[in-house]
SELO-937336 format. One line per 2 residues: their letters; for each residue x, y, z of C-alpha. Coordinates in steps of 0.25 Angstrom, whole numbers, padded with zeros to 4 digits. Each point is the difference from the previous one (the first is absolute). Example, Ala and Ser with C-alpha at 12.3 -4.5 7.8 and 13.67 -1.06 7.14 Angstrom:
<atoms>
AS> 0049,-0018,0031  0006,0014,-0002 $
</atoms>
This chain:
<atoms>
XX> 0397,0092,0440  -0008,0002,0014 $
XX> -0013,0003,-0003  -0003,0006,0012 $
XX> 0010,0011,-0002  -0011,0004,-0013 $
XX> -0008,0012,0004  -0015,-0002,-0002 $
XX> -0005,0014,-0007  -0015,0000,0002 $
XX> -0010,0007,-0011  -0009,0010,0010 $
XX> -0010,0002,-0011  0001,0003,-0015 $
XX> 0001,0014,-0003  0004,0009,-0013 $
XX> 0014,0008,0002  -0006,0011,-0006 $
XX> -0009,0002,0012  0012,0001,0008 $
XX> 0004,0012,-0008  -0013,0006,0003 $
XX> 0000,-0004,0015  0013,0007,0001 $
XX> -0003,0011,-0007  -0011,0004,0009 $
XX> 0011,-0001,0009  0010,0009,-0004 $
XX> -0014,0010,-0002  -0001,0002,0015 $
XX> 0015,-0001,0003  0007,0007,-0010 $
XX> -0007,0014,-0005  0010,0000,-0013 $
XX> -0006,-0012,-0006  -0008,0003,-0014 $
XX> -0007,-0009,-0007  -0001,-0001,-0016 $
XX> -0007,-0009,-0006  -0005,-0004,-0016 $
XX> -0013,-0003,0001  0001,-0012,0007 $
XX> -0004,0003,0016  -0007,-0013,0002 $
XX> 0011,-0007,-0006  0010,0005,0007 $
XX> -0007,-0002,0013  0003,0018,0001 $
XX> -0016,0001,0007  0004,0002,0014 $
XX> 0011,0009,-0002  -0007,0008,-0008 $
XX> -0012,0001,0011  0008,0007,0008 $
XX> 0008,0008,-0008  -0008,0005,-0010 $
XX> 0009,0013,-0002  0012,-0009,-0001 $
XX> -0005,-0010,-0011  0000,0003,-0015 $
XX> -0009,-0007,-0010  0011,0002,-0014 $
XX> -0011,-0010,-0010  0007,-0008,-0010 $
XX> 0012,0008,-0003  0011,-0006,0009 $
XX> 0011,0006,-0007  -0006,0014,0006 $
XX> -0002,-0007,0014  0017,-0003,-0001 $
XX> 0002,0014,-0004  -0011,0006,0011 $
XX> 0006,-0010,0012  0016,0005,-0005 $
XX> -0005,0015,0002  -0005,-0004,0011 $
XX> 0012,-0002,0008  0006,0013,-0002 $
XX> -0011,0006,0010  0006,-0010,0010 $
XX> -0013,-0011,-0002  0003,-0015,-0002 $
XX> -0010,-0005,-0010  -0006,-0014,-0001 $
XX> -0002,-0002,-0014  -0011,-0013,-0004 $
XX> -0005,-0007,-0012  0004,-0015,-0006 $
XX> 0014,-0005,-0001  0000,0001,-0015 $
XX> -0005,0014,0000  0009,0004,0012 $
XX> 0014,-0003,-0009  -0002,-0005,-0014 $
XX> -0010,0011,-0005  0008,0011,0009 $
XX> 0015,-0003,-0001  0004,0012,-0007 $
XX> -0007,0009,0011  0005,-0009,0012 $
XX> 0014,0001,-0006  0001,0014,-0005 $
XX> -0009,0007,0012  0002,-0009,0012 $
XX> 0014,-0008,-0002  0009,0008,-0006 $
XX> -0004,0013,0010  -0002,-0012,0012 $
XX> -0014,0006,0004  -0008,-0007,0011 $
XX> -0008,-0006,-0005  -0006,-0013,0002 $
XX> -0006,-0008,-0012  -0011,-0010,0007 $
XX> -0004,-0011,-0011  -0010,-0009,0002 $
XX> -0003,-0012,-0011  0013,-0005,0000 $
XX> 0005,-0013,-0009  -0010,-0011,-0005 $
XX> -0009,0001,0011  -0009,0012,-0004 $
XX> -0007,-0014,-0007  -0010,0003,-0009 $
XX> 0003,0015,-0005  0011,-0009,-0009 $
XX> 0013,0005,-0005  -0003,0014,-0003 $
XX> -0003,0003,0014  0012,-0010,0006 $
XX> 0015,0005,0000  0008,-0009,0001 $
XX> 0014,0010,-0003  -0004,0010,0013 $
XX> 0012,-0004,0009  0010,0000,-0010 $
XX> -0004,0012,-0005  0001,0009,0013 $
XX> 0012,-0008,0006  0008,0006,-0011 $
XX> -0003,0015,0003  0011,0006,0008 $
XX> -0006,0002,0014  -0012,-0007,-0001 $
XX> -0004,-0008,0011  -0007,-0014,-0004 $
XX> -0010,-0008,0010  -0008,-0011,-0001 $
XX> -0008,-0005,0010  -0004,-0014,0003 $
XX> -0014,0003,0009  -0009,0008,0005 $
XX> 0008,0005,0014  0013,0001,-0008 $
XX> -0008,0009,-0010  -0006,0010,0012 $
XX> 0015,0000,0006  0008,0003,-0013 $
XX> -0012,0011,-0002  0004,0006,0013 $
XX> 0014,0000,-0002  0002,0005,-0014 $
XX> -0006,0014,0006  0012,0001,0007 $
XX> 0010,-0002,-0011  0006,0009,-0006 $
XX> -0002,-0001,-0015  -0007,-0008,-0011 $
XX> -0006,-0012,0003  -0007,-0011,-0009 $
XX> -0007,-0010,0009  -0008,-0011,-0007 $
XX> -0012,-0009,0004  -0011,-0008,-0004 $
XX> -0017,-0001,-0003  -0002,-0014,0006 $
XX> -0001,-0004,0014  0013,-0009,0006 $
XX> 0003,-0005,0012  0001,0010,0011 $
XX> 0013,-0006,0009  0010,0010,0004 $
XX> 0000,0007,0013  -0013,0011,0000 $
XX> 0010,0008,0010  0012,0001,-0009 $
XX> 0010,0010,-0002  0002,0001,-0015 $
XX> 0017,0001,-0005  0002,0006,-0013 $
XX> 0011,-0009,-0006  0002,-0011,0012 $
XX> -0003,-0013,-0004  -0010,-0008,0009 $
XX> 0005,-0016,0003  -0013,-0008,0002 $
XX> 0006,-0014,0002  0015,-0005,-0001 $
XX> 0004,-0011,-0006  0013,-0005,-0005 $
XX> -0002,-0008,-0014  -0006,0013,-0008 $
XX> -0002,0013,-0001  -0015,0005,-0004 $
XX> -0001,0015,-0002  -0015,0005,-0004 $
XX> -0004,0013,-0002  -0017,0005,0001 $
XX> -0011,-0013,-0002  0009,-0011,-0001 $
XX> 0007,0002,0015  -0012,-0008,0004 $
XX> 0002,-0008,-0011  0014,-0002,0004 $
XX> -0003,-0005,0013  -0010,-0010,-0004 $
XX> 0011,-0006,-0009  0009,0000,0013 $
XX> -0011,-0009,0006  0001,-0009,-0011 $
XX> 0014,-0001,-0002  0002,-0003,0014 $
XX> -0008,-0012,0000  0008,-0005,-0012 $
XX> 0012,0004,0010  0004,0012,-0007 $
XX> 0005,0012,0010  -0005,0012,-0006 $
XX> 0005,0016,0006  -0010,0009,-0006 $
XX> 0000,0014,0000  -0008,0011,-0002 $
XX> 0006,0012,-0008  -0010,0011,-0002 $
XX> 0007,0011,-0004  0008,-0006,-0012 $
XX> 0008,0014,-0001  0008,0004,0008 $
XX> 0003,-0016,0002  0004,-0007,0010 $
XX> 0011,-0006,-0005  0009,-0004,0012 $
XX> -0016,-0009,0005  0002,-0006,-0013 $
XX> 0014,-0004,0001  0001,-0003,0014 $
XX> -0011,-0011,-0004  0007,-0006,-0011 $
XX> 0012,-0001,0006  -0006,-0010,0009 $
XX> -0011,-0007,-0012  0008,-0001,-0011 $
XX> -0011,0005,-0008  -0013,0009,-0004 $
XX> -0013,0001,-0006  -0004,0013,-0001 $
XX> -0017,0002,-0001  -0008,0012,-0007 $
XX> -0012,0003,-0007  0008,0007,-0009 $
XX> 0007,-0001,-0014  0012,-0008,0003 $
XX> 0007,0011,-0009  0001,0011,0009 $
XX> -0003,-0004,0013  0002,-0005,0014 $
XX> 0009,-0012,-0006  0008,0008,-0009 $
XX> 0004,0008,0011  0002,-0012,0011 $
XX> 0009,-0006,-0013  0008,0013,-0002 $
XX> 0004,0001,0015  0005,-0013,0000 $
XX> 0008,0000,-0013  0007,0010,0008 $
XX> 0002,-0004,0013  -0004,-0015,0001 $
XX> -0002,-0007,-0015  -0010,-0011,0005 $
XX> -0009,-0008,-0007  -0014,0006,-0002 $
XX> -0015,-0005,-0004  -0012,0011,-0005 $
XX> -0013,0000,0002  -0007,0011,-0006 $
XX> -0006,0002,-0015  0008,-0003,-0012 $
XX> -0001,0012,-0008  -0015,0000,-0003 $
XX> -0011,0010,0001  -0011,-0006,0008 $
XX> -0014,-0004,-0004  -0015,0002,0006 $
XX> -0003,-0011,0012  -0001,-0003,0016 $
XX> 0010,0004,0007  0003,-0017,0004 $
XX> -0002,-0003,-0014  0011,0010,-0004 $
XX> 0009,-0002,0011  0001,-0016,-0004 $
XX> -0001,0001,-0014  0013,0010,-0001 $
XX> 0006,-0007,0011  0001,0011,0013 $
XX> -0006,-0011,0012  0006,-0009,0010 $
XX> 0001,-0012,-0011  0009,0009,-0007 $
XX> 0010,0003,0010  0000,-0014,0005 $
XX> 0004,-0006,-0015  0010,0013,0000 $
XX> 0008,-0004,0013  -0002,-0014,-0005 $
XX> 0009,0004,-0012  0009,0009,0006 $
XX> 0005,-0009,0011  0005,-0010,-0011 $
XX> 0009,0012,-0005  0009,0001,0014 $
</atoms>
């Protein structure tokens, strides 16, 4: 491998994803007089506080009842609004999955489902708090839109362009501060993959926190002379499968990256496209069917295996299976 040919990605400055949301929400505030806010007793949260300055008349405060804030946001729609619903990942599907399914998927309302908290890092709150299931669970509503965003930039973007969308959305981000490396100007594509480095010896898709993960592990693997493409797919439904198959028809071989249940997720859904279309031999890194448990972020992410060491023993393994 040339390893000039490696693009350098570059952390601006730590920031939390969930501060994205709320950087684009203030946003769509001035741009977009449709957008109503919704939230379940968790405005600081959820980053909701300068949208909310704005609009006071366009923000609504629901406590802690979120199946009545799905039900609320549905209704909503039917007088033309698009409503920005916000609370933590597990309260935003697994404590409201018959509401989402039988109010705003089955009658395909617009609404978009904004969960912060997601995966192991929410940290100390422990495996109450933590989902772990989230993606697997909205993916498999018909219509559902699923993204999840790797930084704080990608985060304000995908918060612009869901407004835009027509129909339910479920867009999913994180409490801690990552690396801030995708462009602050972007245009944000529902459904296209984003390539941040070609290589020809594996395939590394990553989803959320571990994309930076993922390109660390490009770093190491080059200097062991490993050619790693790694690709960014933030919206794990719709797919983008020809991204996927295009790259391991030239690799051989993937490892797919999620802070997610390895039931359910990201690499179930990479594996069944390539059952179809490409059968190709493929490595997971994600959590092995486990609840989580209270700890730092760091601690969490290497102790259930979602980091850069992880990937690098996953390509490790899955080049040996070509």
């Amino acid at each position: 491998m040339n390893r000039h040919n490696m693009k350098k990605y570059i952390d601006t400055g730590k920031k939390d994803t969930r501060s994205g949301f709320g950087a684009g929400l203030e946003a769509l505030g001035k741009t977009n007089e449709n957008v109503v806010a919704l939230c379940a007793d968790l405005i600081g949260s959820l980053k909701m506080d300068a949208f909310i300055a704005d609009n006071p008349d366009r923000f609504f405060q629901i406590g802690i009842a979120e199946a009545n804030m799905m039900g609320i946001a549905a209704g909503l729609t039917i007088g033309g609004k698009i409503p920005f619903t916000g609370t933590f990942a597990n309260f935003s599907t697994g404590r409201v999955y018959d509401q989402i399914r039988q109010s705003i998927a089955y009658s395909n309302k617009n609404v978009k489902i904004c969960a912060s908290h997601a995966g192991l890092t929410l940290g100390e709150d422990g495996a109450t708090h933590q989902i772990l299931e989230d993606i697997g669970l909205m993916k498999m509503l018909p219509g559902m839109t699923v993204i999840n965003t790797c930084d704080y930039n990608q985060t304000k973007a995908a918060t612009l362009a869901i407004a835009d969308h027509d129909g339910p959305v479920y867009l999913r981000f994180g409490r801690p501060k990552v690396a801030n490396f995708t462009p602050e100007d972007q245009t944000f594509e529902i459904g296209k993959a984003i390539h941040l480095q070609e290589g020809s010896d594996v395939t590394i898709v990553a989803t959320g926190h571990l994309v930076w993960e993922a390109l660390l592990a490009a770093e190491t693997l080059a200097q062991e002379g490993v050619s790693a493409e790694v690709i960014n797919i933030h919206t794990i439904k719709p797919l983008d499968a020809e991204a996927i198959i295009d790259s391991v028809a030239k690799t051989g071989c993937v490892v797919t990256a999620e802070e997610h249940n390895v039931l359910g997720g990201l690499g179930e859904s990479v594996a069944r496209v390539l059952a179809e279309k490409h059968p190709t031999p493929q490595e997971f890194v994600a959590t092995k069917d486990t609840f989580g448990e209270s700890g730092t972020p760091e601690q969490l992410m290497e102790k259930y295996g979602l980091n850069a060491t992880a990937i690098v023993s996953a390509v490790k393994k899955v080049v040996k299976r070509k």
